[in-house]
C-alpha atoms as a printed R data frame, in Angstrom:
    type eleno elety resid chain resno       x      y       z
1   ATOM     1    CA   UNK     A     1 -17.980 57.364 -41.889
2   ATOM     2    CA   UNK     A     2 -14.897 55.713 -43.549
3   ATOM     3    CA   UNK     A     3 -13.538 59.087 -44.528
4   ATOM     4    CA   UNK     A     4 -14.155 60.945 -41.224
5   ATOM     5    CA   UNK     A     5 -11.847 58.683 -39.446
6   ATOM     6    CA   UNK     A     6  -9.382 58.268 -41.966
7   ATOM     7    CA   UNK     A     7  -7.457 61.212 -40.577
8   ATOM     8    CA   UNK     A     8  -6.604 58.735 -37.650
9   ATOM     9    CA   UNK     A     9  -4.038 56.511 -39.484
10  ATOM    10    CA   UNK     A    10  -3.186 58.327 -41.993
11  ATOM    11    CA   UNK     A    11  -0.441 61.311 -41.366
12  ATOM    12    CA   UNK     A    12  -0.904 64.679 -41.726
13  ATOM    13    CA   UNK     A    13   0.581 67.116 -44.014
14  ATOM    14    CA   UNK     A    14   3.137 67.935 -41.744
15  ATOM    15    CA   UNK     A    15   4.495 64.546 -41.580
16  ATOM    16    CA   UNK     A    16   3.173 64.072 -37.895
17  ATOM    17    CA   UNK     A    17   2.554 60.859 -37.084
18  ATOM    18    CA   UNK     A    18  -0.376 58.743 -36.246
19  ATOM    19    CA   UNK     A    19  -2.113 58.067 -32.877
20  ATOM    20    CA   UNK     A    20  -1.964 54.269 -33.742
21  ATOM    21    CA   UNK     A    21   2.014 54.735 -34.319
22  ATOM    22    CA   UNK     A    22   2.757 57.220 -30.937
23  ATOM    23    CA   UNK     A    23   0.703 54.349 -28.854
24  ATOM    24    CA   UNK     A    24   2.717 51.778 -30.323
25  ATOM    25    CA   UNK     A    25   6.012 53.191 -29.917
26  ATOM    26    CA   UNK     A    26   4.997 53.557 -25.906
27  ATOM    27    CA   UNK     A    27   3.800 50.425 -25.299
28  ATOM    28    CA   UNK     A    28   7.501 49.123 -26.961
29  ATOM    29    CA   UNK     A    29   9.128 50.101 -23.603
30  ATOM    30    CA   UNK     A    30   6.440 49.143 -21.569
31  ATOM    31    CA   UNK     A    31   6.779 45.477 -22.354
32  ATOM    32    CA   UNK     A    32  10.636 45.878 -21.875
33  ATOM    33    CA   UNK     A    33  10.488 46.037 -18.120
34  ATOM    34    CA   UNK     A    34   8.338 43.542 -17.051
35  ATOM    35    CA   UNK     A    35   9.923 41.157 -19.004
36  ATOM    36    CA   UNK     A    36  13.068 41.692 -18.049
37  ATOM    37    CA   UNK     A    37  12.078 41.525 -14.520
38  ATOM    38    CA   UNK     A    38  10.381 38.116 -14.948
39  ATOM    39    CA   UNK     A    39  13.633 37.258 -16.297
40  ATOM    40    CA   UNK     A    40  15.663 38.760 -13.480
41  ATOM    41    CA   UNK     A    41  13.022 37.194 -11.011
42  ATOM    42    CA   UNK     A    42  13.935 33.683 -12.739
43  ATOM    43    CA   UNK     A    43  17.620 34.181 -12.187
44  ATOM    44    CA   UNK     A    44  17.330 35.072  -8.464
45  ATOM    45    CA   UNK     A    45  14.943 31.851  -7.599
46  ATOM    46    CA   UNK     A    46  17.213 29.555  -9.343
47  ATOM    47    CA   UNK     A    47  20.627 30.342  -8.110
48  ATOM    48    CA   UNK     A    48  19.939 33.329  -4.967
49  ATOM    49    CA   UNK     A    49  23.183 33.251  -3.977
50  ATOM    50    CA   UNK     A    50  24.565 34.244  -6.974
51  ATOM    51    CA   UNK     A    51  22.057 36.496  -8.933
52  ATOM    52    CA   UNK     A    52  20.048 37.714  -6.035
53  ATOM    53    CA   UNK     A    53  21.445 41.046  -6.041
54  ATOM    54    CA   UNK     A    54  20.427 41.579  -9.763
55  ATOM    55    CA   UNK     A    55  16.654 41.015  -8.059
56  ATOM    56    CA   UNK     A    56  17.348 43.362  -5.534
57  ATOM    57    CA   UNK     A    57  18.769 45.922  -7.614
58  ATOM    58    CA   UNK     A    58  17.021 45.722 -10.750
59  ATOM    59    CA   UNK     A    59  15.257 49.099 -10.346
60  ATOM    60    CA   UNK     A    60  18.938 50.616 -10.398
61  ATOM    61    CA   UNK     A    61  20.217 48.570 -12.785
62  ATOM    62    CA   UNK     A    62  17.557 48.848 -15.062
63  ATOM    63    CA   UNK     A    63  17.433 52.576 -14.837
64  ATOM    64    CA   UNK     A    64  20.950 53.223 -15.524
65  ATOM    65    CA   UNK     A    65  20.978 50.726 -18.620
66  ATOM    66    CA   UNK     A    66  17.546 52.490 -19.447
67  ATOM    67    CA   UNK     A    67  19.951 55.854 -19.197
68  ATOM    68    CA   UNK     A    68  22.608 54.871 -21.501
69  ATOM    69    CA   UNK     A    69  20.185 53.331 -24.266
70  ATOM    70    CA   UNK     A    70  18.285 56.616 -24.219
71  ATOM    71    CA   UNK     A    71  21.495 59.065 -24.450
72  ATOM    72    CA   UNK     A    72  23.085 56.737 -27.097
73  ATOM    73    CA   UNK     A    73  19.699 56.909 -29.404
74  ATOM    74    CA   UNK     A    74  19.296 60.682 -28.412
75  ATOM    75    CA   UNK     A    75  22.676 61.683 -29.536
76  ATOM    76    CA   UNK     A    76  22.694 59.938 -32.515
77  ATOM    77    CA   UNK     A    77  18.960 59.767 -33.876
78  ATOM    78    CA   UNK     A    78  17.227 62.767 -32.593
79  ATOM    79    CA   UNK     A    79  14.682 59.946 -30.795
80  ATOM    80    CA   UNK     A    80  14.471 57.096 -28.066
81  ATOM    81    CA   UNK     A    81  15.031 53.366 -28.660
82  ATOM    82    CA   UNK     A    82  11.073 53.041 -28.760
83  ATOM    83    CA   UNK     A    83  10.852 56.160 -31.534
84  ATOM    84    CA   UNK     A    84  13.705 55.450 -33.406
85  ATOM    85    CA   UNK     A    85  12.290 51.781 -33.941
86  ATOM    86    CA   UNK     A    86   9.508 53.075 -35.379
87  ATOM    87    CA   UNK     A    87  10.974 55.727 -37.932
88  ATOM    88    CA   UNK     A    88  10.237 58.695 -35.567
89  ATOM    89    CA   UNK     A    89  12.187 61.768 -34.355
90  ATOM    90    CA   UNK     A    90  12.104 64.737 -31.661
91  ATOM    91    CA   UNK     A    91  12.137 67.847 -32.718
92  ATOM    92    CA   UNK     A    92  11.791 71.138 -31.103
93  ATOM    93    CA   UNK     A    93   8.108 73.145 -30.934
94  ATOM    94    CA   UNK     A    94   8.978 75.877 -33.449
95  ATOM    95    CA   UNK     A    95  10.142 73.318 -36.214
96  ATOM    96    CA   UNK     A    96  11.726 70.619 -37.545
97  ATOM    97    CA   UNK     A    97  14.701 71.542 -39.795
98  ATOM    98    CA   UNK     A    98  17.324 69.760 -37.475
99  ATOM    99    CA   UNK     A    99  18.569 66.652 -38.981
100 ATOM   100    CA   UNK     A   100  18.246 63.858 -36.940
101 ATOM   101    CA   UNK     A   101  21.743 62.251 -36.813
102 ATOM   102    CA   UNK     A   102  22.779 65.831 -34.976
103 ATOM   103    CA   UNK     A   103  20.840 65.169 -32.322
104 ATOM   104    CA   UNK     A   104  18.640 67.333 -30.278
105 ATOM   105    CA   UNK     A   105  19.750 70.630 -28.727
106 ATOM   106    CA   UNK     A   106  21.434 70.125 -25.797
107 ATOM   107    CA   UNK     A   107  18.431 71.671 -23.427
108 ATOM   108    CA   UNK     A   108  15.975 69.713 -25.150
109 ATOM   109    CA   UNK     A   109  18.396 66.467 -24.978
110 ATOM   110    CA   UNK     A   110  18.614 66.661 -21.272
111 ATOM   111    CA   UNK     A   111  15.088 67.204 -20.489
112 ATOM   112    CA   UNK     A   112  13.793 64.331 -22.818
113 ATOM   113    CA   UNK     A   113  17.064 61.943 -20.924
114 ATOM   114    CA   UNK     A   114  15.478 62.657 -17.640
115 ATOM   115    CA   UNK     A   115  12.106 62.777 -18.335
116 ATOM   116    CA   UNK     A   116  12.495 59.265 -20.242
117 ATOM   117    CA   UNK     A   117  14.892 57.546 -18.196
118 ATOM   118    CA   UNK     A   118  13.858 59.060 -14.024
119 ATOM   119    CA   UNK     A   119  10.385 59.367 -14.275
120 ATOM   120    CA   UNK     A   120   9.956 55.932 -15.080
121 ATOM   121    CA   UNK     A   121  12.259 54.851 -11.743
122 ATOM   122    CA   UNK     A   122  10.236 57.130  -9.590
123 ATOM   123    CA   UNK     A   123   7.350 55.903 -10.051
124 ATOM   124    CA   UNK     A   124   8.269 51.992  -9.723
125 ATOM   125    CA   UNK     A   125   9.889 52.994  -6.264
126 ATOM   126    CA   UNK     A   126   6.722 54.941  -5.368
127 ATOM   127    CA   UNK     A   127   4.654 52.365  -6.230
128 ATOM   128    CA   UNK     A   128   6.933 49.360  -4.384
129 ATOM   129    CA   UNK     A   129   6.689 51.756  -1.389
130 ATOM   130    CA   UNK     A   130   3.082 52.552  -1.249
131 ATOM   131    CA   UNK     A   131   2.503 48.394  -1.789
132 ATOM   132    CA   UNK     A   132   4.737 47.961   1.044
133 ATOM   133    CA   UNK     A   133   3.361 50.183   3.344
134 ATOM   134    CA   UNK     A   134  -0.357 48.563   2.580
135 ATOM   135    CA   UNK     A   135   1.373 45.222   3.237
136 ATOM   136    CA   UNK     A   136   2.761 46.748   6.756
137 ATOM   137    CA   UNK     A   137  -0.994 48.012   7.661
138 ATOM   138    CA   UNK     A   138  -2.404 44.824   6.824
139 ATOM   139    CA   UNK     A   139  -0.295 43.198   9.404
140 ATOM   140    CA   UNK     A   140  -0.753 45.806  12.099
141 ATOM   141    CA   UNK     A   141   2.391 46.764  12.049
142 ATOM   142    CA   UNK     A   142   2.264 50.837  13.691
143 ATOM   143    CA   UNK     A   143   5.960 52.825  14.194
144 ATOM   144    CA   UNK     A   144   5.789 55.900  16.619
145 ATOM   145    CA   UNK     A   145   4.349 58.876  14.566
146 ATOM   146    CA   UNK     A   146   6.640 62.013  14.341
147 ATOM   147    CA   UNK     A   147   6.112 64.836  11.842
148 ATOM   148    CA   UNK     A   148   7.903 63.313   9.291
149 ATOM   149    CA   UNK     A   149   5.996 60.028   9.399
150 ATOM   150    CA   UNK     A   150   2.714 61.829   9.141
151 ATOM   151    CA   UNK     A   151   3.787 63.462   6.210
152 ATOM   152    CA   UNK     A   152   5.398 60.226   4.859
153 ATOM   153    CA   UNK     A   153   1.716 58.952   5.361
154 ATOM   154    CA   UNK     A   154  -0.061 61.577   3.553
155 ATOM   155    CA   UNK     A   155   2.219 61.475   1.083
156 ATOM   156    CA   UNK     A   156   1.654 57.614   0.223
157 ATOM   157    CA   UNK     A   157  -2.092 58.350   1.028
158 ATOM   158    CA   UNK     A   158  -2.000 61.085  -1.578
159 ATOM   159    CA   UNK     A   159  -0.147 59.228  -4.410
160 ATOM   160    CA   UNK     A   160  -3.440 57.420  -5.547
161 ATOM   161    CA   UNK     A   161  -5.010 60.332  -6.299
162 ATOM   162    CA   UNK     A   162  -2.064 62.018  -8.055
163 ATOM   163    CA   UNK     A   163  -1.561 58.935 -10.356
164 ATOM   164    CA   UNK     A   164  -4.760 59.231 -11.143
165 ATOM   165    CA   UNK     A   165  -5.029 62.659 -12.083
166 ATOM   166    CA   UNK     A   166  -1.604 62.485 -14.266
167 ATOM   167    CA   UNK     A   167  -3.410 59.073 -16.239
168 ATOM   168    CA   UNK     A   168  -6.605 61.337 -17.070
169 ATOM   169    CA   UNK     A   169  -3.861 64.388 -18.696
170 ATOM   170    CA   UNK     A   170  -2.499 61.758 -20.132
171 ATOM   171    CA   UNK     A   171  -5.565 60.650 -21.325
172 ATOM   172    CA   UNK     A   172  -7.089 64.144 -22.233
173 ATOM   173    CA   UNK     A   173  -4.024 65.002 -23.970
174 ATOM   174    CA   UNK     A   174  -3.910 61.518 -26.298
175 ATOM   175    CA   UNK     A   175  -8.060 62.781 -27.106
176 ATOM   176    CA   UNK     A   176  -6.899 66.037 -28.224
177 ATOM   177    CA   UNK     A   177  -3.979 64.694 -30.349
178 ATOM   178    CA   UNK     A   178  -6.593 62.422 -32.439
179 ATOM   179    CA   UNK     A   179  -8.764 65.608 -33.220
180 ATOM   180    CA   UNK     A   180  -5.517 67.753 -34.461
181 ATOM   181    CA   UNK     A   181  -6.264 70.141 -31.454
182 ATOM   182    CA   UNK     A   182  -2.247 69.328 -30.200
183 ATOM   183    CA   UNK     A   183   0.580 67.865 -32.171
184 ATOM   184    CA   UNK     A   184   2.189 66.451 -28.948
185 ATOM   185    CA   UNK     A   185  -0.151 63.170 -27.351
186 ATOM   186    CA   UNK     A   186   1.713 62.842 -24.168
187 ATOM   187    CA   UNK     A   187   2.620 65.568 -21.466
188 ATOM   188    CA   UNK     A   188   6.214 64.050 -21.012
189 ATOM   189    CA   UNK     A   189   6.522 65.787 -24.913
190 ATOM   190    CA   UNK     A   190   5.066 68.637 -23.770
191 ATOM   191    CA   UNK     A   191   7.502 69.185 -20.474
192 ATOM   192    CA   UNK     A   192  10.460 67.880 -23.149
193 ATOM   193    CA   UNK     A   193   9.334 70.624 -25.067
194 ATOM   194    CA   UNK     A   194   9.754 68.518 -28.483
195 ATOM   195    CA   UNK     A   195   7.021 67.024 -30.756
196 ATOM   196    CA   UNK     A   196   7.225 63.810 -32.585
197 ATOM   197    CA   UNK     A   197   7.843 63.932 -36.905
198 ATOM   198    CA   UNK     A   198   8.350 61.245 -39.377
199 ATOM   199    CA   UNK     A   199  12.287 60.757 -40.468
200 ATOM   200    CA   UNK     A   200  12.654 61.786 -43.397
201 ATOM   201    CA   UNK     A   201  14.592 59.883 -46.302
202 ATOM   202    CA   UNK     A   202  17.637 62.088 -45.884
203 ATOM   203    CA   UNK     A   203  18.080 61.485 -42.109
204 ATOM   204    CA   UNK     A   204  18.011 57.581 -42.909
205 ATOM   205    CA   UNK     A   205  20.873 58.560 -45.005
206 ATOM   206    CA   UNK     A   206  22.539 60.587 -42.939
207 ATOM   207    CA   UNK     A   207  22.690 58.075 -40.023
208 ATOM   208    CA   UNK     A   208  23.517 54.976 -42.117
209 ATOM   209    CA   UNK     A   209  26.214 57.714 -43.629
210 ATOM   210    CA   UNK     A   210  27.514 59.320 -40.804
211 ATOM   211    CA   UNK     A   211  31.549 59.011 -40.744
212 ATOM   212    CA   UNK     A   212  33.372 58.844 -37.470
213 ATOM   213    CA   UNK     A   213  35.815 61.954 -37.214
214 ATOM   214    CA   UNK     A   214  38.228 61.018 -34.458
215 ATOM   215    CA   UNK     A   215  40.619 63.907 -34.056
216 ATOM   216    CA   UNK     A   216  44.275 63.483 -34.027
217 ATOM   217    CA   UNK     A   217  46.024 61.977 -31.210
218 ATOM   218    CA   UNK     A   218  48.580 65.037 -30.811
219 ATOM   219    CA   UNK     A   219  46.063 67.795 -30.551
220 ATOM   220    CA   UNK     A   220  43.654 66.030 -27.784
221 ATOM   221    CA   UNK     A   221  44.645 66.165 -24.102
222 ATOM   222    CA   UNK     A   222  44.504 63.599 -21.225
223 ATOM   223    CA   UNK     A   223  41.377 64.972 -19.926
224 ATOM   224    CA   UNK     A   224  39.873 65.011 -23.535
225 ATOM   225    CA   UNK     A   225  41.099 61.676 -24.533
226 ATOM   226    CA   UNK     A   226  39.855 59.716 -21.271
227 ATOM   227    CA   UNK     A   227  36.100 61.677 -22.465
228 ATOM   228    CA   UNK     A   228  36.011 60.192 -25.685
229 ATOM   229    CA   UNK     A   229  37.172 57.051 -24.579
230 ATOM   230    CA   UNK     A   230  34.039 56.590 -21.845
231 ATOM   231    CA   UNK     A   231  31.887 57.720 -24.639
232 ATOM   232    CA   UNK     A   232  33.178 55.054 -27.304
233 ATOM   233    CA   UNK     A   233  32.276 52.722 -23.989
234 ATOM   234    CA   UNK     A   234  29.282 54.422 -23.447
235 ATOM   235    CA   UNK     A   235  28.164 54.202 -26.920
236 ATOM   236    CA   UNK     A   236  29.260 50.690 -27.681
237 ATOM   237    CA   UNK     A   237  26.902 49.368 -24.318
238 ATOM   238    CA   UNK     A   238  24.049 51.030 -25.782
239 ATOM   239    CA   UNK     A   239  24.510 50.087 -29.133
240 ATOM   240    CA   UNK     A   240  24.427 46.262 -27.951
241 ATOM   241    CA   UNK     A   241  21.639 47.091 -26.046
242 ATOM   242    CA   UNK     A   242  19.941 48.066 -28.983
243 ATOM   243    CA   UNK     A   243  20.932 45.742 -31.065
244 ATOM   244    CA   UNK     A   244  19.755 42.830 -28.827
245 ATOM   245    CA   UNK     A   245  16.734 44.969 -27.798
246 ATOM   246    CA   UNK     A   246  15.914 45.442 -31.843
247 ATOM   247    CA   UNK     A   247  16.362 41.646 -32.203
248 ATOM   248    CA   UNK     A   248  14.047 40.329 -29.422
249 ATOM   249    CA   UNK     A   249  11.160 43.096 -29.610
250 ATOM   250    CA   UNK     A   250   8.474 40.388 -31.046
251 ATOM   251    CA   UNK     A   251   9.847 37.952 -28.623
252 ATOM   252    CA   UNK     A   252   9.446 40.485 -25.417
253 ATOM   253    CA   UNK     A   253   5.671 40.301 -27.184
254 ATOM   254    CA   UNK     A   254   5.739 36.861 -26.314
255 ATOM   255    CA   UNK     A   255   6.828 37.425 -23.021
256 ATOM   256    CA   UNK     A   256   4.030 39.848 -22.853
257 ATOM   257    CA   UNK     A   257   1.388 37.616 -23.188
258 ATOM   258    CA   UNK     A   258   3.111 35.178 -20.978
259 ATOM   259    CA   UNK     A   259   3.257 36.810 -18.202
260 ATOM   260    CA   UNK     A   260  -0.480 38.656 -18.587
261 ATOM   261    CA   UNK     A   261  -2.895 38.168 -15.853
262 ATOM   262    CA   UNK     A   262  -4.817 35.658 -17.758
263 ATOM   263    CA   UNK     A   263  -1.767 33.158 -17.880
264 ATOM   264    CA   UNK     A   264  -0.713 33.572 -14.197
265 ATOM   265    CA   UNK     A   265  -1.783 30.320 -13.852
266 ATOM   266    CA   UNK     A   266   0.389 28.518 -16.163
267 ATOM   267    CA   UNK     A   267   2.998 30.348 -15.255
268 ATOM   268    CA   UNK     A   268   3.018 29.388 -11.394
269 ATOM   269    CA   UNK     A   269   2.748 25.736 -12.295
270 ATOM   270    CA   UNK     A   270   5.974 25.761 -14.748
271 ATOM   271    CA   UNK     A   271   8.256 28.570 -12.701
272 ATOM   272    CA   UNK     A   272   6.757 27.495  -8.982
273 ATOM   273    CA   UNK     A   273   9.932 27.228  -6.472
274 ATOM   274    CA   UNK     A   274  11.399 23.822  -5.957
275 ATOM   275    CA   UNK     A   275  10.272 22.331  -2.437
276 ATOM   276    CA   UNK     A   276  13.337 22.962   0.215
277 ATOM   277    CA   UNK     A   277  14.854 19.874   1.930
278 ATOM   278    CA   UNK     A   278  13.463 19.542   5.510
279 ATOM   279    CA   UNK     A   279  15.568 20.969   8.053
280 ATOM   280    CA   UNK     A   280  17.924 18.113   9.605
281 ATOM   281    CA   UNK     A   281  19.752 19.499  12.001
282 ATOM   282    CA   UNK     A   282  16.756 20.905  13.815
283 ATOM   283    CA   UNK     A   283  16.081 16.807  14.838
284 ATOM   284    CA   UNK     A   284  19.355 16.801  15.880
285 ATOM   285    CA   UNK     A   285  19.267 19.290  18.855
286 ATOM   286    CA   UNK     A   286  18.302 18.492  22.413
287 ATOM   287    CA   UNK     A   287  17.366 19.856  25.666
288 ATOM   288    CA   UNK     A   288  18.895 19.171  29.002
289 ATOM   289    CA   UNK     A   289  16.339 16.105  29.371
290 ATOM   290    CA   UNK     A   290  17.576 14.407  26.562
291 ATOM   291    CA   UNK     A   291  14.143 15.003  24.242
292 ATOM   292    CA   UNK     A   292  14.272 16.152  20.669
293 ATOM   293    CA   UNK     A   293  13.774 19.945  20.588
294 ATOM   294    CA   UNK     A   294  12.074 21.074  17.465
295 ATOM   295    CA   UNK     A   295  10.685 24.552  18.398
296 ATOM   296    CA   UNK     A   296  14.186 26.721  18.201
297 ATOM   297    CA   UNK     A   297  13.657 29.297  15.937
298 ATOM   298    CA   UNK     A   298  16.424 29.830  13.387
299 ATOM   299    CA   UNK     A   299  16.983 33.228  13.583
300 ATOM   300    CA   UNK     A   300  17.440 33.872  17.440
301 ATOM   301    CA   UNK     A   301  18.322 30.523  18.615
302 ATOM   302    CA   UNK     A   302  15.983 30.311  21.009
303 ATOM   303    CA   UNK     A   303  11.953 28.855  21.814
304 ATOM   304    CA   UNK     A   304   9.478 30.514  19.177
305 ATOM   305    CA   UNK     A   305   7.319 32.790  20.001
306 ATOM   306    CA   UNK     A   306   4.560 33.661  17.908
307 ATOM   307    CA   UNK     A   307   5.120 30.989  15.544
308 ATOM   308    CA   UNK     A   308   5.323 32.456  11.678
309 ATOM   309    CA   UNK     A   309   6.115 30.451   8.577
310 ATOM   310    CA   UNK     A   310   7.198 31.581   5.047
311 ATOM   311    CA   UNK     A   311   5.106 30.341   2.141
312 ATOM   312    CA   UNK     A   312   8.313 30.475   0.385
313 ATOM   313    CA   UNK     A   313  10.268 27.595   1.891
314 ATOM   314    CA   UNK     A   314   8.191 26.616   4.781
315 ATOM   315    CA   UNK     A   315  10.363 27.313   7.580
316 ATOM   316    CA   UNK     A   316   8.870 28.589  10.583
317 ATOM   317    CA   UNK     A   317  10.318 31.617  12.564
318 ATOM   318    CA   UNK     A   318   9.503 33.871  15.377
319 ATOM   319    CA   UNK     A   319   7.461 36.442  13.916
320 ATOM   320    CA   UNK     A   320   9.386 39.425  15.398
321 ATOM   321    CA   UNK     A   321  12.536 37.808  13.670
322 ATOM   322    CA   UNK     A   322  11.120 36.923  10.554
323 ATOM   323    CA   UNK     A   323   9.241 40.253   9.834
324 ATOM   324    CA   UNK     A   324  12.528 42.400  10.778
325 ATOM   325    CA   UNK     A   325  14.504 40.185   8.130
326 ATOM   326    CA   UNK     A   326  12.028 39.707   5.534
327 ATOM   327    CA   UNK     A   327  11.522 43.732   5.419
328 ATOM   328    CA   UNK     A   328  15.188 44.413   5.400
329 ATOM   329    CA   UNK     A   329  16.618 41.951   2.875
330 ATOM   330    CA   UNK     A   330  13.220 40.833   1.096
331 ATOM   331    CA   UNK     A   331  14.058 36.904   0.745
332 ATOM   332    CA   UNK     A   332  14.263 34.305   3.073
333 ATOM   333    CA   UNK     A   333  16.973 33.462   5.462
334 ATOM   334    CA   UNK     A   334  17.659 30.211   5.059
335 ATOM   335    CA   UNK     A   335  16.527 29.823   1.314
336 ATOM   336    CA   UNK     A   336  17.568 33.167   0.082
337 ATOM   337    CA   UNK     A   337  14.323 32.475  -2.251
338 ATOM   338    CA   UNK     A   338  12.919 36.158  -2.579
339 ATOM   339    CA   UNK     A   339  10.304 36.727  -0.161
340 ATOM   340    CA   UNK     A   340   7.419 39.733   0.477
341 ATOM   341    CA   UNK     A   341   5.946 40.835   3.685
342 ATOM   342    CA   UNK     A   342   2.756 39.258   2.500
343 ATOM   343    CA   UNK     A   343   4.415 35.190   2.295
344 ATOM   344    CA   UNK     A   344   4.267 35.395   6.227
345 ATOM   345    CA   UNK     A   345   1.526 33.306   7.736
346 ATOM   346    CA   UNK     A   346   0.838 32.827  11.391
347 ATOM   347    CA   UNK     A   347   0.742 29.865  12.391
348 ATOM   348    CA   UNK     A   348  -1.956 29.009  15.577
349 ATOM   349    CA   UNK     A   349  -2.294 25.740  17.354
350 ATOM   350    CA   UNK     A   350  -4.786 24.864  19.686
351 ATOM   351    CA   UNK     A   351  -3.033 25.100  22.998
352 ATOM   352    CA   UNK     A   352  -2.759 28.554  21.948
């Protein structure tokens, strides 16, 4: 028994690596987002007036940082961050007698860049949209239905299933990869058109080795210059990156387990939003008879109607105004704490 499965962490003769190491390497980036969006998410509900754009921009931000690690670790180790960390390298189909610290061919380098870095950002925006629009049914909430809108339905509808289907290649593929019938365990590899190797002893030594050539000064031009300048920049953002990503990757472990599902308690009772002050002025304004008004909704300045709170802060709103500016800036108005579409309760009272 022992020796039937020992061809699943051990490498085979052709220096490809083991299932144990390719699933390891993938998970590495996987734990990178989510806990730097719990950290980004911390940020915003402390000070919202000054870091709330980082929470409503992280997918951007993210992906472009995500872009410039990627390129930097491409073009100088054959690999991503997530690869490199663990002593692997790309290299094309038909062989592996590139050295790393060349990089990959430029066809090759662009595919893996864009397969690593976009697919990743379309698929959290897909998946923030299709939550949306469930949170938008839930509340009964029906625009007019042109063409496009049907097909934007069918679309989200659709998604599920697509998701689904790409998990179980995935899936299919990483079963074939243990038996030896592929040398590539994921289909992003396969669309890259690269397979994963060991790094050899000589690559180490040619990346710990490699020299910087700068060419002179009098045979570069303006246009040429100005390049090599934005890719010293380039270079030097990803190389912090790395540096602080290689640093905290047992710590972003941490933050793994600490922000699992089975700690989502703990965490709401240490990170739960401070309590807002209770809205003074409101006592202060007055009808024409003289009596306290307390019903003006903050938005519109006039009577509520349809009274709605925010689980957020605990302001109340007219639902109309609340649900337009909730869905268009996702935090509340007079909080900024970041808000959903599904923190808006209805409030009924008896008269009604």
């Amino acid at each position: 028994m022992a020796e039937r499965g020992a061809h699943l962490t051990t490498a085979p003769a052709d220096d490809q690596p083991s299932i144990f190491e390719v699933l390891a390497q993938d998970s590495l980036m996987g734990a990178v987002r989510p806990a730097l969006q719990h950290a980004v998410k911390v940020l915003a509900e402390s000070n919202p007036a000054r870091y709330g754009f980082l929470w409503q921009w992280f997918d951007e931000i993210y992906a472009t940082l995500d872009l410039l690690l990627q390129h930097h670790f491409l073009s100088r180790t054959s690999a991503s961050f997530s690869e490199n960390f663990y002593g692997l390298k790309r290299v094309v189909t038909s062989g592996r007698g590139r050295p790393a610290h060349l990089g990959l061919l430029r066809k090759q380098h662009w595919r893996s860049l864009l397969l690593l870095a976009l697919v990743p950002y379309l698929r959290a925006k897909l998946e923030k949209i299709l939550a949306r629009q469930r949170d938008e049914d839930d509340f009964s909430i029906q625009l007019p239905q042109s063409p496009w809108r049907r097909m934007y339905r069918a679309f989200l509808a659709a998604y599920p299933f697509i998701s689904m289907a790409w998990e179980g290649w995935v899936f299919c593929q990483q079963l074939l990869y243990v038996f030896g019938r592929t040398s590539r365990h994921s289909p992003l590899l396969w669309l890259a058109g690269v397979r994963l190797v060991h790094l050899t002893a000589q690559d180490i030594r040619n990346m710990d080795l490699k020299p910087s050539t700068p060419s002179s000064a009098t045979s570069q031009s303006v246009a040429q210059k100005f390049q090599r300048l934005l890719s010293t920049a380039v270079g030097g953002v990803a190389l912090s990156l790395s540096t602080s990503l290689s640093l905290g990757v047992f710590f972003l472990q941490f933050l793994e387990w600490w922000y699992s599902s089975e700690n989502q308690s703990t965490i709401k009772s240490l990170t739960s939003l401070p309590t807002p002050p209770p809205p003074l002025h409101l006592d202060q304004l007055q009808d024409q008879t003289g009596l306290a008004v307390n019903n003006i909704c903050p938005l519109c300045h006039k009577v509520r109607a349809n009274d709605t709170a925010l689980a957020t802060s605990g302001y109340v709103f007219c639902y109309r105004c609340v649900y337009m500016y909730v869905k268009a800036h996702q935090q509340c108005p007079l909080t900024g704490y970041p808000t959903e579409l599904q923190h808006l309760i209805k409030i009924y009272s008896p008269e009604g």
